[in-house]
C-alpha positions in Angstrom: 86.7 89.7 110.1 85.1 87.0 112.1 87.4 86.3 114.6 86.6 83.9 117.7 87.7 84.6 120.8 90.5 82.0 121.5 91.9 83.2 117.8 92.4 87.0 118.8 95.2 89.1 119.0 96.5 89.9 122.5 96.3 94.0 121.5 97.0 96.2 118.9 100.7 96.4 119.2 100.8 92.7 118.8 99.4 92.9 115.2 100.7 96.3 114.5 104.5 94.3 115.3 102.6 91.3 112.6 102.2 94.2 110.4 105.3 95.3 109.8 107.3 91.8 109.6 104.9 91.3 106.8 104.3 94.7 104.8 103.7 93.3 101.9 99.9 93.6 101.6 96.9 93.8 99.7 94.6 96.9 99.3 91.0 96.6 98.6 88.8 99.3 97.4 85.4 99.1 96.0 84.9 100.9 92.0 81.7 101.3 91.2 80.2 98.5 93.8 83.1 95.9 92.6 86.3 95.2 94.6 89.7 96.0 93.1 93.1 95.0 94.5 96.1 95.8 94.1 99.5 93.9 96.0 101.7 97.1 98.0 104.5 96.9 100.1 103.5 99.5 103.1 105.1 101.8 105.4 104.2 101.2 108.7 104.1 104.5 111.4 102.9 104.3 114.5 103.3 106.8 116.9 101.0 105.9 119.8 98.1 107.9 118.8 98.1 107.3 115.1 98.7 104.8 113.0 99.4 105.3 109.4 100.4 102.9 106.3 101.7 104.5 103.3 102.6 103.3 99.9 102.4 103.8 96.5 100.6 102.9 92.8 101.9 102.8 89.9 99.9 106.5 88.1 98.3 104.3 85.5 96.3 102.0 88.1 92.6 103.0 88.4 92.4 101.9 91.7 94.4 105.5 92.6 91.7 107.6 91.6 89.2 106.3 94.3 91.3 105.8 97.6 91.0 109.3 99.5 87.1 109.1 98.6 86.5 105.5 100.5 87.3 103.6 102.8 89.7 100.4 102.0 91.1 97.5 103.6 94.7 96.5 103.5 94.9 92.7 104.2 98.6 91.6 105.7 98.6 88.1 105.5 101.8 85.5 105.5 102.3 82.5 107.8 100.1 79.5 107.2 99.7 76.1 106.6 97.6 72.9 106.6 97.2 71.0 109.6 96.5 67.6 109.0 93.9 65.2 111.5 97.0 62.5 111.6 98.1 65.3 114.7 95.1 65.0 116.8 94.0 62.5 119.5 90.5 61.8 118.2 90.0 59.9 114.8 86.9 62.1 114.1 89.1 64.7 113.1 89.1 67.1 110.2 91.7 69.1 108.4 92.3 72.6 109.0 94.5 75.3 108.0 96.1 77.6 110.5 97.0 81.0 109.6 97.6 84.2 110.8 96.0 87.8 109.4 95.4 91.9 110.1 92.6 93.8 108.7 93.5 97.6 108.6 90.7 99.9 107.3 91.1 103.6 106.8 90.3 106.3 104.1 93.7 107.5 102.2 95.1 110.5 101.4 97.0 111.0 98.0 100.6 112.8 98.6 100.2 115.5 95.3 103.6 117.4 95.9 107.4 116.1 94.5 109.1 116.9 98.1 106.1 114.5 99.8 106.9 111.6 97.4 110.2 111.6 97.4 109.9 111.7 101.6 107.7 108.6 101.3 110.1 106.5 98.6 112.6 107.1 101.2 111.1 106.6 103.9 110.5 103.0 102.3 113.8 102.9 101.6 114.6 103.2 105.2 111.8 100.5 105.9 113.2 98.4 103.4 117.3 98.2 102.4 118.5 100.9 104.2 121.9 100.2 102.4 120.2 101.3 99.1 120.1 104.9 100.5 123.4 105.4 99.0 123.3 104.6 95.6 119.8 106.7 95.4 121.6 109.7 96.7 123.6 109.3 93.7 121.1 108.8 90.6 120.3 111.9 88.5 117.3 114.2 89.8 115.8 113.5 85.6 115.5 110.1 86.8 114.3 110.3 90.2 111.5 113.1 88.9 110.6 110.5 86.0 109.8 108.1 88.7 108.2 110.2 90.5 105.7 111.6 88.0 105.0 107.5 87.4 103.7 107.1 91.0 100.5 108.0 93.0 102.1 108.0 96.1 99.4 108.0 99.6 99.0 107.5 103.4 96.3 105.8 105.2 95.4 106.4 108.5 94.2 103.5 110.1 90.6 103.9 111.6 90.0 100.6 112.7 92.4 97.0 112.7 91.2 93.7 113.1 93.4 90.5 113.5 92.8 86.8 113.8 95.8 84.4 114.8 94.9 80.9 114.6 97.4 78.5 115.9 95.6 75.4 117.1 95.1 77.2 120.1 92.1 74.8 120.8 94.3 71.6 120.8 95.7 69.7 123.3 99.4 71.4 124.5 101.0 67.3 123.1 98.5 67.9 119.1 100.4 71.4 119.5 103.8 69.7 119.8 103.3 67.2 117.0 101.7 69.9 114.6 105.2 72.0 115.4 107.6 69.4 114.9 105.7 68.4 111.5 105.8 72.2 110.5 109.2 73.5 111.5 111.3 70.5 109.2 108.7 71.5 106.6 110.8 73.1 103.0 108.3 76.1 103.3 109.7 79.1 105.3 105.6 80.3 105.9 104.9 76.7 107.7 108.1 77.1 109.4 106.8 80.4 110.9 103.8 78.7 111.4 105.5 76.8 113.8 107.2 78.9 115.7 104.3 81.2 116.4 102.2 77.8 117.7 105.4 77.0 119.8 104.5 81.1 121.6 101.2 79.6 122.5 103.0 77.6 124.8 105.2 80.0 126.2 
């Protein structure tokens, strides 16, 4: 990711946080010299010394066969939104966009035993709706093991992350304030956020 220096992350704990307030993220793994994708929501662990995301496919997505024998990249990407010129203090001024993203690359390994998936669909419902726990408890073990025979369920460990947050960082502090106060009456919840990670800049 190209990522200038007044755009950066302040350190891994910042975009790991980023991470897991937006989980739901794209995987991208090269078949046969072509990228494939495929839209997860992720499990995010971080321990200190590892970091690990871990999710699942549905069995009859290709992409499952060739995770734990490459690398991929998960993309997490949410808040963003057009900036317009009419903000800025000189007329030659262009549109931009400003957005906020994580990079996370790492070979995966596939979870092949029942008692590993079922810790890993629970573990996302712990991530997730924690208040679902009880009505899973409750459904029939034929059901449960029909899911999980339907599943390719992995965990990545992350080998390298790279993260770009760019929040008209190299405005003036009063383009900041009129970009925020456009943004954050705006009817789209990702320009809203937008706007209150420019007003951080600030802080």
């Amino acid at each position: 990711m190209y990522t200038p220096n007044h755009y950066k992350f302040s350190n891994n704990q910042e975009m790991i946080a980023f991470m897991k307030r937006y989980s739901f993220a794209t995987i991208v793994t090269n078949i046969d010299q072509k990228p494939v994708a495929t839209q997860l929501p992720f499990v995010i662990k971080d321990n200190g010394d590892r970091l690990s995301l871990s999710s699942h496919f549905a069995r009859a997505n290709e992409q499952a066969l060739y995770i734990d024998k490459q690398q991929s990249l998960i993309i997490f990407s949410e808040p963003h939104a057009y900036i317009s010129p009419a903000h800025y203090d000189k007329k030659d001024s262009v549109p931009t966009w400003d957005y906020m993203a994580v990079h996370a690359y790492g070979i995966a390994t596939t979870i092949e035993d029942e008692a590993g998936k079922l810790k890993l669909l629970e573990q996302m419902i712990g991530f997730y709706e924690p208040a679902y726990q009880g009505q899973w408890n409750e459904l029939p073990d034929k059901f449960k093991n029909g899911m999980l025979k339907g599943i390719v369920a992995f965990e990545l460990e992350v080998t390298e992350l790279q993260g770009q947050k760019k929040l008209s960082q190299n405005k003036t502090a009063a383009e900041r304030q009129r970009i925020i106060e456009q943004l954050q009456h705006s009817d789209s919840g990702v320009a809203r956020d937008i706007a209150a990670y420019i007003r951080e800049v600030d802080s």
